[in-house]
VOPAGU-2260 file (C-alpha; in pm, 1 decimal, decimal comma):
REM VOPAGU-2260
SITE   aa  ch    i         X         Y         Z
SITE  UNK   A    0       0,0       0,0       0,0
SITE  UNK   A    1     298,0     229,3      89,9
SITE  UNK   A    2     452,8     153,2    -276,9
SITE  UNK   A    3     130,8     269,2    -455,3
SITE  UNK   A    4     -90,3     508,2    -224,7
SITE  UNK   A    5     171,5     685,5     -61,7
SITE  UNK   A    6     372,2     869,5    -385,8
SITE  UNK   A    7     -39,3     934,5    -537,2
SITE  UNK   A    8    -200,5    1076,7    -247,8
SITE  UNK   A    9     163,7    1306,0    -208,1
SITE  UNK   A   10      76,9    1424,2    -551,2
SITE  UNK   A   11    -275,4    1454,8    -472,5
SITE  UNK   A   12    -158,6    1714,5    -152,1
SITE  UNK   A   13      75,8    1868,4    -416,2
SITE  UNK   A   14    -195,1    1962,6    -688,2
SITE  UNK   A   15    -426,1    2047,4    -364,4
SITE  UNK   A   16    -154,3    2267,2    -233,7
SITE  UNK   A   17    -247,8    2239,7     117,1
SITE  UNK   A   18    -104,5    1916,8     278,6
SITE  UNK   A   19    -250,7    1981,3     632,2
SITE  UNK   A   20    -594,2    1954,5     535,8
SITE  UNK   A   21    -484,9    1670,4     317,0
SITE  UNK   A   22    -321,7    1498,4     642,5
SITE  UNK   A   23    -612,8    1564,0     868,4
SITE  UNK   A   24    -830,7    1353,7     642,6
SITE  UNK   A   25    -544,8    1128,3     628,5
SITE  UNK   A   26    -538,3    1074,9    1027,4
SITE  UNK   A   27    -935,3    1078,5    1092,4
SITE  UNK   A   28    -977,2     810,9     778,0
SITE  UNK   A   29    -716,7     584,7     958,7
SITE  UNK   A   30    -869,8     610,9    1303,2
SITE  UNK   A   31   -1218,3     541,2    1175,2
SITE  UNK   A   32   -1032,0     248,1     923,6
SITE  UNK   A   33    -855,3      55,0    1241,4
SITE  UNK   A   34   -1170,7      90,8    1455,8
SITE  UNK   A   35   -1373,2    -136,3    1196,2
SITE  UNK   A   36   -1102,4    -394,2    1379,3
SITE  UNK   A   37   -1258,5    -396,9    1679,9
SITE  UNK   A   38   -1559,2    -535,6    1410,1
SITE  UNK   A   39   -1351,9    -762,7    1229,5
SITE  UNK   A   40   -1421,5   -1154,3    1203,7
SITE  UNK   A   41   -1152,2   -1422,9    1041,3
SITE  UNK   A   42    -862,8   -1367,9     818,4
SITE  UNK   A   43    -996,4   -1226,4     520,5
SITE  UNK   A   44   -1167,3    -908,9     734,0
SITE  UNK   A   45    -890,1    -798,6     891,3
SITE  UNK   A   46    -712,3    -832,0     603,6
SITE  UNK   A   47    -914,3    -605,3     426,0
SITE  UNK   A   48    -941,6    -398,8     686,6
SITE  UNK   A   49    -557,2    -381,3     772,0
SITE  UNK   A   50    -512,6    -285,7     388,8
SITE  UNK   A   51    -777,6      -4,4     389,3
SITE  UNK   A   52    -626,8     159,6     681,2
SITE  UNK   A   53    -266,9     139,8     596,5
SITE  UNK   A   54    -401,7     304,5     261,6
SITE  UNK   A   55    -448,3     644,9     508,7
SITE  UNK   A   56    -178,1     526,3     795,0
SITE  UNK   A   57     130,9     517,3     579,6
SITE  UNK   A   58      65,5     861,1     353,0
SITE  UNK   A   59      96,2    1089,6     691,7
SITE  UNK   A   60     468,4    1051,3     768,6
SITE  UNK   A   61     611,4    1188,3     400,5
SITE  UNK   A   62     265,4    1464,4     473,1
SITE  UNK   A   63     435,2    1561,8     809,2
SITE  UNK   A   64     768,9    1607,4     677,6
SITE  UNK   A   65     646,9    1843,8     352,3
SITE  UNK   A   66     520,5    2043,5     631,5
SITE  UNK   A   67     790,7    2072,4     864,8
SITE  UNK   A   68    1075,3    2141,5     559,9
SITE  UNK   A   69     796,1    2426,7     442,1
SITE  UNK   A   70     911,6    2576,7     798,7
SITE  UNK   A   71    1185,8    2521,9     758,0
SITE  UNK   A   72    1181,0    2719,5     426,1
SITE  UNK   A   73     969,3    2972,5     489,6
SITE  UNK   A   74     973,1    3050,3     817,3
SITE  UNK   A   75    1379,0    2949,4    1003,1
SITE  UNK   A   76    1224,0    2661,5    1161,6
SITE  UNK   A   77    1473,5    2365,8    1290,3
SITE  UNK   A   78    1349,8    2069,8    1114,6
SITE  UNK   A   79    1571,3    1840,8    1386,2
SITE  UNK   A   80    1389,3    2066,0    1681,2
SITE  UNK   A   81    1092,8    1922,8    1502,4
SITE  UNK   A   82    1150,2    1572,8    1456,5
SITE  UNK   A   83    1322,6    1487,0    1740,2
SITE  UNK   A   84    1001,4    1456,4    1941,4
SITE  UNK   A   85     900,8    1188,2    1740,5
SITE  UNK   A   86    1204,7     992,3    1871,5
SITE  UNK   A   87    1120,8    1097,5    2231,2
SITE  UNK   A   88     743,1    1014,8    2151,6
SITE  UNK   A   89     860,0     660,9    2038,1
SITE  UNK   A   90    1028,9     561,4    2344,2
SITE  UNK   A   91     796,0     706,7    2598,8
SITE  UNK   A   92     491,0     489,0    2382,8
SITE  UNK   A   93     738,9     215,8    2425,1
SITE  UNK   A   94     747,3     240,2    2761,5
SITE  UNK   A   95     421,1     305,8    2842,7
SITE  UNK   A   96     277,7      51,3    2583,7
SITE  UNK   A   97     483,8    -210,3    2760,0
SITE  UNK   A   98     349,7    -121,1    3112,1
SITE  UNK   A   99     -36,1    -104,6    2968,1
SITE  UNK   A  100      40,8    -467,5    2782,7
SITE  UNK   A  101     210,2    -615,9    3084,2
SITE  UNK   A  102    -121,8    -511,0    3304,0
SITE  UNK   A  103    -438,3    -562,4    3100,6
SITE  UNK   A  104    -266,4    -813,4    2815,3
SITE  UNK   A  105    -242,3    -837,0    2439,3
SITE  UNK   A  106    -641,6    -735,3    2416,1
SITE  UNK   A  107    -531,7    -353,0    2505,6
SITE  UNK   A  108    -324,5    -312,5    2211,0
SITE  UNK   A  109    -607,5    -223,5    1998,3
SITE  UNK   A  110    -713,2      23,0    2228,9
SITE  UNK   A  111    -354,5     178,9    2264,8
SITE  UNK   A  112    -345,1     199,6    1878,0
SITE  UNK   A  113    -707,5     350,3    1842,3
SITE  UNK   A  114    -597,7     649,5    2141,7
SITE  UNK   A  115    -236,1     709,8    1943,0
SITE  UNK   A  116    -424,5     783,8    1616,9
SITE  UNK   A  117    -673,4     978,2    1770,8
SITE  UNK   A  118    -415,8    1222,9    1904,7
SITE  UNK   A  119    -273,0    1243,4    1596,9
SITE  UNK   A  120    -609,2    1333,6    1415,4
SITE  UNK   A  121    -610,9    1632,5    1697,6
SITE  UNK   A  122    -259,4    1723,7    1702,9
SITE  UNK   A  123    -334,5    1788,9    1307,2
SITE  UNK   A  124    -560,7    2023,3    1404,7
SITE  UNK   A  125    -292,3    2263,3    1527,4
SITE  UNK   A  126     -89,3    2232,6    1251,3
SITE  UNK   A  127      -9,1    2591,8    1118,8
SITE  UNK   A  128    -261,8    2695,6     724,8
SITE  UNK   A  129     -85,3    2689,3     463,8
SITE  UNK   A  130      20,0    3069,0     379,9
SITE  UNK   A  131     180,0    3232,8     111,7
SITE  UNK   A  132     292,0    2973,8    -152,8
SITE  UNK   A  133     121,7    2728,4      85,8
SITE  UNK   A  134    -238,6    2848,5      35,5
SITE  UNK   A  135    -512,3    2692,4    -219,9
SITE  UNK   A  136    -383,1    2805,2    -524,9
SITE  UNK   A  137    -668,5    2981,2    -653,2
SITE  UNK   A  138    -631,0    3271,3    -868,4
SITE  UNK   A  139    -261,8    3300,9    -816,6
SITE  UNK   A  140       7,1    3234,6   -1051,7
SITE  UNK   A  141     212,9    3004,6    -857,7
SITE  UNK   A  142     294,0    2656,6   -1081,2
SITE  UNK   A  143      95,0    2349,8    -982,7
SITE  UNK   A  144     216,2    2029,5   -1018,1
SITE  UNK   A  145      93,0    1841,9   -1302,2
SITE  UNK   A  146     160,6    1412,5   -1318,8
SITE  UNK   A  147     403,9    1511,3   -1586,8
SITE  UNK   A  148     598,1    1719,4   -1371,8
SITE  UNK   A  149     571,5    1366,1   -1087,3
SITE  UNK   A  150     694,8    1164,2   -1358,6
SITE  UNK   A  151     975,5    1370,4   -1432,8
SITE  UNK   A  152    1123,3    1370,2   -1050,7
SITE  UNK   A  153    1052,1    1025,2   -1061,0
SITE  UNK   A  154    1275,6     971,0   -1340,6
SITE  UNK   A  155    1538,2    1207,2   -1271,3
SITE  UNK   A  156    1881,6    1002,4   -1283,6
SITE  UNK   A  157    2016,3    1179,7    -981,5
SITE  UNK   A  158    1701,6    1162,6    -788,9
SITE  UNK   A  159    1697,9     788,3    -879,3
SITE  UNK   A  160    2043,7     795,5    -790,4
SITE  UNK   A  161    1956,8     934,8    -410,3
SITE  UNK   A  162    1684,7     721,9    -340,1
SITE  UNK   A  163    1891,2     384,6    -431,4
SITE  UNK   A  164    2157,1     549,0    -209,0
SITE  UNK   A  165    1909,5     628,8      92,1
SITE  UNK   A  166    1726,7     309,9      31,4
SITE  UNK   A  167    2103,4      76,9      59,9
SITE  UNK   A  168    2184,6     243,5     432,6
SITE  UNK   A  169    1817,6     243,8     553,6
SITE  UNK   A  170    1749,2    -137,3     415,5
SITE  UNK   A  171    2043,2    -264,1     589,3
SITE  UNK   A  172    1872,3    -214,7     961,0
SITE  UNK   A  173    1635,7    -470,7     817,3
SITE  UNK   A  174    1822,8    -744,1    1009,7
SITE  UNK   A  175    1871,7    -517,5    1307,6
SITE  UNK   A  176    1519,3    -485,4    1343,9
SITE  UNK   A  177    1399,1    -813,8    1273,3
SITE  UNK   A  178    1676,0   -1020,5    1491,9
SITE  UNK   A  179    1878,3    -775,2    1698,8
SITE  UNK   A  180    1689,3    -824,5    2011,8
SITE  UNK   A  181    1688,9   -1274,0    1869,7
SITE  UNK   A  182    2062,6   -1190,3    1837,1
SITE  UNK   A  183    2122,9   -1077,4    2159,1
SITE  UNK   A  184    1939,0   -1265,3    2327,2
SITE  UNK   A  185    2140,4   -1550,2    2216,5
SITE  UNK   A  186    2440,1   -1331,7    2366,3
SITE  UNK   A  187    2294,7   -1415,0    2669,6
SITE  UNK   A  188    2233,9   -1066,1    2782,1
SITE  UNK   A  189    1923,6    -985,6    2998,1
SITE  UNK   A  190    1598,6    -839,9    2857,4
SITE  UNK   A  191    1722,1    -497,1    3084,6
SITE  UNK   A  192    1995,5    -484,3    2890,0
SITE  UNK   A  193    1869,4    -531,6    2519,3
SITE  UNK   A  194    1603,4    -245,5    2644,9
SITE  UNK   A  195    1875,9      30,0    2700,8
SITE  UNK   A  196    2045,4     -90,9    2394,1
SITE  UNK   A  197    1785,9     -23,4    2189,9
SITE  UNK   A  198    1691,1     285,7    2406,4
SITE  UNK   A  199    2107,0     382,4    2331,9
SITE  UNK   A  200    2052,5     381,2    1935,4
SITE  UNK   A  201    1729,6     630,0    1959,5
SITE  UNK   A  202    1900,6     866,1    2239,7
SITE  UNK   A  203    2183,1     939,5    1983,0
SITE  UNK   A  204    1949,1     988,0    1737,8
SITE  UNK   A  205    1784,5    1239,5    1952,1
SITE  UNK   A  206    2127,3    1417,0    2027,7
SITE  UNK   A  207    2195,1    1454,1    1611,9
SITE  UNK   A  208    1843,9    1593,2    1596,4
SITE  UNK   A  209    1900,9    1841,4    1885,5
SITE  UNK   A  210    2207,3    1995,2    1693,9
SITE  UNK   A  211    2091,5    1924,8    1288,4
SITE  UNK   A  212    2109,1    2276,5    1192,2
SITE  UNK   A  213    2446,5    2325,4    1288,0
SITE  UNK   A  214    2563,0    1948,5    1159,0
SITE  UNK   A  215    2315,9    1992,8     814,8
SITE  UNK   A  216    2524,3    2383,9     770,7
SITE  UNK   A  217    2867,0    2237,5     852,8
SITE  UNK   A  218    2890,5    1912,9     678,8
SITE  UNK   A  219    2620,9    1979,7     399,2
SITE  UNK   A  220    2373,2    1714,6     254,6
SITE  UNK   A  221    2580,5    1456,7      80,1
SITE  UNK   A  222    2845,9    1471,9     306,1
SITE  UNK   A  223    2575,0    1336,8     586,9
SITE  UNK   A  224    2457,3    1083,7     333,7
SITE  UNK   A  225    2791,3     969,6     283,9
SITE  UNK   A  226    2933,0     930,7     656,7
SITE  UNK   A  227    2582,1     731,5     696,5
SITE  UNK   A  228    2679,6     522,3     449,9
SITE  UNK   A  229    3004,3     506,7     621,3
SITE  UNK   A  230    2874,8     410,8     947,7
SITE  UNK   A  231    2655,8     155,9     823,7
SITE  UNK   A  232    2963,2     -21,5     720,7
SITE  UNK   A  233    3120,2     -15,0    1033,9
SITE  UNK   A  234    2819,1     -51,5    1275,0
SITE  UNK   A  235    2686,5    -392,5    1055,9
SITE  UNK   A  236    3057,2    -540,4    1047,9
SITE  UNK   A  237    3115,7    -480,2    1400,8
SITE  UNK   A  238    2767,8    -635,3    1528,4
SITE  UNK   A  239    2834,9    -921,0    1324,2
SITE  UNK   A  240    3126,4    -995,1    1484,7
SITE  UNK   A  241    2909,7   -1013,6    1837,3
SITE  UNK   A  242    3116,7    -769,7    2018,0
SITE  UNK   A  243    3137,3    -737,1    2413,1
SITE  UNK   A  244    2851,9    -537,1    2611,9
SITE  UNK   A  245    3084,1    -246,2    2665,7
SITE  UNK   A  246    3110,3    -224,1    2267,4
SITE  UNK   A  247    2773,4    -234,5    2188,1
SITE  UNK   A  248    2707,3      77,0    2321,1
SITE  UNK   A  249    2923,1     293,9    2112,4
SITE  UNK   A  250    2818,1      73,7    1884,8
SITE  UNK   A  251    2451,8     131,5    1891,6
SITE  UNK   A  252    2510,2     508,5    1913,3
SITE  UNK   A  253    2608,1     475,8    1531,6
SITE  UNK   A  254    2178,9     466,5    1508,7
SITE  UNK   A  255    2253,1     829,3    1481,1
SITE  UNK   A  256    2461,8     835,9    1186,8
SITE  UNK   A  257    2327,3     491,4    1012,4
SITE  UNK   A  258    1939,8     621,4    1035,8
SITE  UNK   A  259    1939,3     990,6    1170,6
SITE  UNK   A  260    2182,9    1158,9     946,2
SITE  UNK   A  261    2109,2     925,8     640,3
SITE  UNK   A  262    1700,3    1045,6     694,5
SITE  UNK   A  263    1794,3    1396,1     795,5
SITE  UNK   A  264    2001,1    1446,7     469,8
SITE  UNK   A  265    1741,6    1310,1     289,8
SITE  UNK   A  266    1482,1    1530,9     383,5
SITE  UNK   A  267    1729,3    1836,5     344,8
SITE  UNK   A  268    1840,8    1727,1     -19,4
SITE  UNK   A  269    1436,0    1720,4    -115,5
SITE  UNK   A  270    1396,9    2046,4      -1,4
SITE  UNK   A  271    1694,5    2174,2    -192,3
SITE  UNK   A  272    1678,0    1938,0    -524,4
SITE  UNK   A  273    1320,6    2002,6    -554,6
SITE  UNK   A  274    1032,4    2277,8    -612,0
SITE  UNK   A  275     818,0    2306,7    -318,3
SITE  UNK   A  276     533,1    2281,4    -487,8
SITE  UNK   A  277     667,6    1895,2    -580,1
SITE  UNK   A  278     819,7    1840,0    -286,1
SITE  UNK   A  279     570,3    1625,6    -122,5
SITE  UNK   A  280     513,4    1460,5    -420,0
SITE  UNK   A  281     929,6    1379,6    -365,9
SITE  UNK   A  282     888,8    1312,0       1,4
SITE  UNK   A  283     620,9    1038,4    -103,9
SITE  UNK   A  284     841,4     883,2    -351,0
SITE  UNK   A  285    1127,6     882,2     -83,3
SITE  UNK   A  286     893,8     683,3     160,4
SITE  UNK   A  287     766,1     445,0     -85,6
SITE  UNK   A  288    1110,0     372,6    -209,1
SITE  UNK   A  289    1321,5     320,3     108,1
SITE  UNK   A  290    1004,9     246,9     353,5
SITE  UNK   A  291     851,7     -13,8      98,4
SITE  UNK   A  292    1076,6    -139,9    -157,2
SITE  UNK   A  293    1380,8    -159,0     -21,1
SITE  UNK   A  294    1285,3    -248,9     315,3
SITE  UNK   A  295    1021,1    -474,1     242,4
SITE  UNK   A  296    1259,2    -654,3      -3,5
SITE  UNK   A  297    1569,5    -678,0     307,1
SITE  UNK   A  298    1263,0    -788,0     517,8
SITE  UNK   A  299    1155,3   -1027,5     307,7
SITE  UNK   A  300    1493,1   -1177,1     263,7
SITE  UNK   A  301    1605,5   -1149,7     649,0
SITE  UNK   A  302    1464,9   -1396,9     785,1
SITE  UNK   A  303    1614,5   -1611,4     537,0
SITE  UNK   A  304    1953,2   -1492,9     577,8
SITE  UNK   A  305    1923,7   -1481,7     949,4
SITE  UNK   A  306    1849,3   -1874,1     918,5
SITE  UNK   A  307    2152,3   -1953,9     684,3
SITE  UNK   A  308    2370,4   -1711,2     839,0
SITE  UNK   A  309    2311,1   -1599,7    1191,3
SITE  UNK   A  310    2492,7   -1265,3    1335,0
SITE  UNK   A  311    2726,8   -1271,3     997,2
SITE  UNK   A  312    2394,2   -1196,9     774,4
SITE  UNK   A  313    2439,7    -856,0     946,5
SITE  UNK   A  314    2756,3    -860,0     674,1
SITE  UNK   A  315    2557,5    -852,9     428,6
SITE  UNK   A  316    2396,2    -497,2     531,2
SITE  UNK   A  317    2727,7    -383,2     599,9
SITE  UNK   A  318    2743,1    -504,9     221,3
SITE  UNK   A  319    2471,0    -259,2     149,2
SITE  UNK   A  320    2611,4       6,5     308,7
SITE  UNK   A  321    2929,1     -28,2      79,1
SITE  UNK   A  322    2728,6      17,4    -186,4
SITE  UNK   A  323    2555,5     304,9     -72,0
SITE  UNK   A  324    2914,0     498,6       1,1
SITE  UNK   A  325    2957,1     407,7    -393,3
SITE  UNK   A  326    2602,8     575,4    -442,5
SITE  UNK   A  327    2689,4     893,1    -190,2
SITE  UNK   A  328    3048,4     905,1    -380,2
SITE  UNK   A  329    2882,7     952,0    -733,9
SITE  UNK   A  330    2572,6    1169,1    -634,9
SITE  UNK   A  331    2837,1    1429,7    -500,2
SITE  UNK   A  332    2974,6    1458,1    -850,1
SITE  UNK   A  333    2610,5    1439,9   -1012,0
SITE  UNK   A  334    2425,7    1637,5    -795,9
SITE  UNK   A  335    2542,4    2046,9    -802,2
SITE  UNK   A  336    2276,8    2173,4    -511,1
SITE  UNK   A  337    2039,3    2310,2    -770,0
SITE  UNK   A  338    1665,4    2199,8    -844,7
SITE  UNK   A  339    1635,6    1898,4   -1052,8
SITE  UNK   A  340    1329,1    1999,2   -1240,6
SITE  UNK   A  341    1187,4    2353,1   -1283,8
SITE  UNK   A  342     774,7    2346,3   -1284,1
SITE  UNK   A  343     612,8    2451,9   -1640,0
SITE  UNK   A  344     519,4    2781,6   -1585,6
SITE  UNK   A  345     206,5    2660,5   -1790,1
SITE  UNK   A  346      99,5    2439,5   -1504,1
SITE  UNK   A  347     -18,0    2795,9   -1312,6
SITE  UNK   A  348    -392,8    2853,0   -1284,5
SITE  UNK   A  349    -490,2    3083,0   -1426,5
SITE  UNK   A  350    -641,1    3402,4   -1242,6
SITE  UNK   A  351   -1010,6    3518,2   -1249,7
């Protein structure tokens, strides 16, 4: 549903021109979607239902981030300010959905889900209106994005080019996520301690976010997407290698570089490679690329290579993150900071 829905309802807030009110249907459509759960009977109806409500679910993220970057552009806001409270929102629902689980069972989890969405649908409520180039474009002269214009960001070499890159280093947590706690476990560490290690790789994720506008302004995009790729290399080898406890934690801390400077860039190099008035269009490409191909493909296969491999499949991501420093080392000569495609000035409405 993310490969498909995700990119067309991006262009759909695009040719709208107003992505909150876009999102707030997003967020009440999903709430009403996973409460037809609590309804659902056998196999086939929560299928259905799981697919109709991951139709809205997965379309808000790249939504949320076209907003933030348009504060960032056109009003100073700190996009890593921004984002880092959904880090900090992760691991207090992590916490608290363990303590809710642990008292009334697996039945609450529904419930839990139902209230999280909910505040979401409200929390969109406060999102700042579109102004300026943000409003309804009525009567203004202002491009609009036409599927034509999609198609040609879609098949931009260098944006191609960035989202294979992105997609390599975000791909290869796919065995991190899927066995790391598996893996450790079989390390014979204590459920106590797998929680802080996973708690470790958010908190330095947090601390990148706190300080983006400095690192995005000193190092520049590719350079970020590059020393993720980097890090990638050397966070996958070492874990493979099933390091001591007092490794792993430096070792987790790479979270920041391998995910939180690999998605910060990315958002940064949309904003800068393409127009605004595409750029959720862009962000919904982004998602559908790294958050549903290539992840869904590394998922796919991880189980399998976990079986055949153990802790060395985790070589293979650091295989993908090799390939992504290849990617980052060739977008830096392709890629010279300026907007990949420039809207048809025939695309504007025409006032009246």
């Amino acid at each position: 549903m993310r490969i498909g829905f995700t990119p067309l309802i991006a262009f759909l807030s695009d040719r709208l021109g107003n992505p909150r009110l876009v999102l707030i249907m997003l967020a009440w459509s999903a709430l009403a979607s996973f409460a037809l759960m609590t309804q659902a009977e056998g196999f086939l109806q929560i299928l259905a239902v799981a697919v109709l409500a991951s139709v809205f679910w997965t379309s808000i993220m790249p939504l949320s981030e076209t907003i933030a970057m348009a504060g960032v552009r056109n009003a100073g806001h700190d996009y890593g300010r921004m984002r880092l409270w959904g880090s900090l929102s992760f691991i207090a629902a992590s916490f608290a959905g363990g303590v809710v689980l642990q008292r009334w069972g697996p039945a609450s989890a529904l419930q839990m889900l139902l209230a999280s969405i909910a505040l979401v649908a409200l929390a969109a409520h406060f999102l700042p209106r579109p102004t300026g180039q943000g409003r309804l474009r009525r009567a203004t002269t202002v491009p609009r994005i036409r599927f034509r214009d999609a198609a040609r960001v879609a098949r931009s070499p260098v944006f191609l080019l960035f989202l294979f890159t992105t997609g390599c280093i975000q791909s290869g947590h796919a065995i991190y996520y899927a066995f790391g706690t598996l893996h450790w476990r079989s390390q014979g560490l204590s459920g106590e301690v797998i929680g802080l290690l996973w708690a470790v790789g958010v908190a330095a994720e947090i601390l990148l976010f706190m300080f983006s506008r400095r690192v995005v302004a000193s190092l520049g995009v590719l350079n970020l997407i590059w020393i993720g790729a980097g890090a990638a290399v050397l966070r996958w080898s070492l874990t493979a290698l099933s390091p001591p406890l007092w490794l792993l934690f430096p070792v987790q801390a790479l979270h920041a570089l391998t995910f939180g400077a690999t998605h910060l860039a990315a958002v940064h190099f949309i904003s800068s490679a393409v127009p605004e008035e595409a750029s959720g269009t862009a962000q919904g490409l982004y998602a559908a690329y790294t958050a549903g191909i290539a992840m869904g493909a590394m998922m796919a296969l991880s189980g399998l290579l976990y079986d055949a491999l153990a802790q060395w499949a985790y070589f293979v991501m650091a295989g993908l993150g090799v390939v992504a420093l290849a990617g980052a080392t060739l977008l830096r000569r392709l890629w010279d900071g300026r907007h990949l495609i420039a809207l048809d000035a025939g695309s504007a409405p025409k006032a009246g």
